[in-house]
DRENDO-1510 file (C-alpha; in Angstrom, 1 decimal, always signed):
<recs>
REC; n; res; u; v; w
REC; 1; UNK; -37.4; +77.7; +61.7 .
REC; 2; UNK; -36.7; +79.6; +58.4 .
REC; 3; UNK; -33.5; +80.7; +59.5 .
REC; 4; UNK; -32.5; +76.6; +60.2 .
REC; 5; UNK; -33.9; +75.6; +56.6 .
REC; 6; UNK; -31.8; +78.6; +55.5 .
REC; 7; UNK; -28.6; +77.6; +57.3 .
REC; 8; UNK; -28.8; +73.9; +56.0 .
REC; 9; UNK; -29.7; +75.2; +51.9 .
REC; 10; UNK; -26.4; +77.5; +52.3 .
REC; 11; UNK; -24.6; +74.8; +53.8 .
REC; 12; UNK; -25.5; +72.3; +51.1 .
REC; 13; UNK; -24.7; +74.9; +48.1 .
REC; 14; UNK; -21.3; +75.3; +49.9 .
REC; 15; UNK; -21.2; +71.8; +49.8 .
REC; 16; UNK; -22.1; +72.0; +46.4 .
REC; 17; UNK; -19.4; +74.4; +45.7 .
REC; 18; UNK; -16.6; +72.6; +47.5 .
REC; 19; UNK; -17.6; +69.8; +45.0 .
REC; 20; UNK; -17.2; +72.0; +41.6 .
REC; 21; UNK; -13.9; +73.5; +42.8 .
REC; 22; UNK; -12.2; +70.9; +44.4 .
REC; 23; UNK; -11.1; +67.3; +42.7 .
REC; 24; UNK; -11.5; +64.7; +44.9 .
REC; 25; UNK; -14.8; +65.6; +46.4 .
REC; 26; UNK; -18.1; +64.1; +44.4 .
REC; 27; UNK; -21.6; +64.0; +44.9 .
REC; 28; UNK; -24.1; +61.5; +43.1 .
REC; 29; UNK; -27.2; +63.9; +43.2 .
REC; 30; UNK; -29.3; +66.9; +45.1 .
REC; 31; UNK; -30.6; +64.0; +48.2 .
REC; 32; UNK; -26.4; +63.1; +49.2 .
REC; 33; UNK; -25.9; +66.8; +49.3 .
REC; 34; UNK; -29.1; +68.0; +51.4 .
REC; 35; UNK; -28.0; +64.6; +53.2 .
REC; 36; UNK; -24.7; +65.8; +53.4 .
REC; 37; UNK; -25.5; +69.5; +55.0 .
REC; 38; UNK; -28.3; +68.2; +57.3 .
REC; 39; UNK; -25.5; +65.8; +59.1 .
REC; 40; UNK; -22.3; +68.4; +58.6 .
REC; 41; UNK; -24.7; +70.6; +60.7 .
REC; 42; UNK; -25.7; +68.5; +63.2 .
REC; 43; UNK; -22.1; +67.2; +63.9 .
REC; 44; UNK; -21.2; +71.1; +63.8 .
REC; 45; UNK; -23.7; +71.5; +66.8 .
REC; 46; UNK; -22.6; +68.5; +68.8 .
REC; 47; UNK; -19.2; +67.5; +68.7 .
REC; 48; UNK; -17.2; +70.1; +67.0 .
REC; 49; UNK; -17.5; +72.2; +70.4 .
REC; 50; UNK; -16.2; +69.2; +72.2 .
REC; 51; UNK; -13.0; +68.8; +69.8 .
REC; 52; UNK; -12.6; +72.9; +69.7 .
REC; 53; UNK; -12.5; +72.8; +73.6 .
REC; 54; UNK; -10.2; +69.4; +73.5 .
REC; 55; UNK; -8.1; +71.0; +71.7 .
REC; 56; UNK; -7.9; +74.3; +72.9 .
REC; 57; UNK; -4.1; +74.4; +73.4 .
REC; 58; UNK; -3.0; +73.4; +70.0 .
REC; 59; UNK; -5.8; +76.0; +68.8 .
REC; 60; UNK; -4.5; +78.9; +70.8 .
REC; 61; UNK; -0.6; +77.9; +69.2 .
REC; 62; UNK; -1.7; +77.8; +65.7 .
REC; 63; UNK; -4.5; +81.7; +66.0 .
REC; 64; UNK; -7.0; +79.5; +65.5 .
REC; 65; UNK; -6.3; +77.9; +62.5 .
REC; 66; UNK; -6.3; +74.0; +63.9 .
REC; 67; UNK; -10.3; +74.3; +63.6 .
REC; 68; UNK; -9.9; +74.3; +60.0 .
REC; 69; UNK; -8.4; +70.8; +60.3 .
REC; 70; UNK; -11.8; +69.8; +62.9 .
REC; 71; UNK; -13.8; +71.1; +60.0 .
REC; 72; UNK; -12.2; +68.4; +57.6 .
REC; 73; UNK; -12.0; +65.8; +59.8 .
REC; 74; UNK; -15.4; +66.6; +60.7 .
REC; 75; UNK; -16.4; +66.9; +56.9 .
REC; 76; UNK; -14.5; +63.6; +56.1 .
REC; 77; UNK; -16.7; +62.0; +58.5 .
REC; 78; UNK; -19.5; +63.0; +57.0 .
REC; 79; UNK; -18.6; +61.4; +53.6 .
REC; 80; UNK; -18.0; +58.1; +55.6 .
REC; 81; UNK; -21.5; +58.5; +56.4 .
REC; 82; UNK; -23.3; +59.2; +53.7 .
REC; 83; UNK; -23.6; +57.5; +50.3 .
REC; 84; UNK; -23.3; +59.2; +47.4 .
REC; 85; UNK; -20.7; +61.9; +49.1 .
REC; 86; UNK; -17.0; +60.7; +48.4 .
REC; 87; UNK; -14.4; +62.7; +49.4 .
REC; 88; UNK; -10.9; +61.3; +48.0 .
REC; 89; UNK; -8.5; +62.3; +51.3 .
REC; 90; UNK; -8.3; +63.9; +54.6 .
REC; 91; UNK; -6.3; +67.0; +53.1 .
REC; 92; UNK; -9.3; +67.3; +50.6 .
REC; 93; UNK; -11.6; +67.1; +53.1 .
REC; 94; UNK; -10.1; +69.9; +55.0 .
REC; 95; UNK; -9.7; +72.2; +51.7 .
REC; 96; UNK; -13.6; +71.5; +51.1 .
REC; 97; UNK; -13.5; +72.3; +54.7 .
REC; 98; UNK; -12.1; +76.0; +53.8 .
REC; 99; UNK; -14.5; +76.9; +51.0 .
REC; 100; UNK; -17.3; +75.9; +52.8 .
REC; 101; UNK; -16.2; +77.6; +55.1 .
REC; 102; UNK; -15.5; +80.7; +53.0 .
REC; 103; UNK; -18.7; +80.1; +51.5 .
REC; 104; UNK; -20.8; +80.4; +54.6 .
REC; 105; UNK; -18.7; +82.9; +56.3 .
REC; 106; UNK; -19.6; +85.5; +53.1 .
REC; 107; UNK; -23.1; +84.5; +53.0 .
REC; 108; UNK; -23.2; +85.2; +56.8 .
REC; 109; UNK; -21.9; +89.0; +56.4 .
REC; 110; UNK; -24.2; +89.4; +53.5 .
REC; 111; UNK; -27.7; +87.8; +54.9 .
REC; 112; UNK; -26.6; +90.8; +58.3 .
</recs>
């Protein structure tokens, strides 16, 4: 259980980090962005193996670099979703997509 509540307070300072760096992605307050990570997560649990595996050829082409673009999409979704989490564009979405992703991959080799 700590490790979850973990996993979702990284995910929603990443979130919070995409938002400082990046124009184009706002947040109205603290409850959109723990909003924000809680559903990022779950959608991260339950579909994004589904779209990884449906898109497995295009993934193999491009080393692996098409799940950056399930990550936005997935991320842009998420800001249809929730009020008080705007994100401008889909190409934002995905660039929020790679710092969070950044983020969460550093924390990751520093937590192990």
């Amino acid at each position: 259980m700590t490790s979850f509540l973990l996993r979702w307070l990284f995910n929603a300072v990443a979130i919070l980090l995409a938002a400082y760096l990046i124009p184009g992605i706002e947040v109205s307050g603290p409850l959109a962005i723990l909003a924000a990570a809680a559903l990022l997560g779950i959608l991260n649990a339950l579909i994004r193996p589904l779209f990884i595996l449906l898109t497995l050829p295009i993934n193999i082409i491009t080393l692996g670099l098409f799940t950056l673009i399930i990550n936005g999409f997935l991320l842009w979704m998420v800001s249809s979703l929730i009020k008080g989490f705007f994100i401008q564009g889909f190409w934002v979405a995905v660039l929020g997509a790679l710092v969070i992703s950044l983020f969460n991959g550093l924390i990751n080799r520093l937590i192990k």
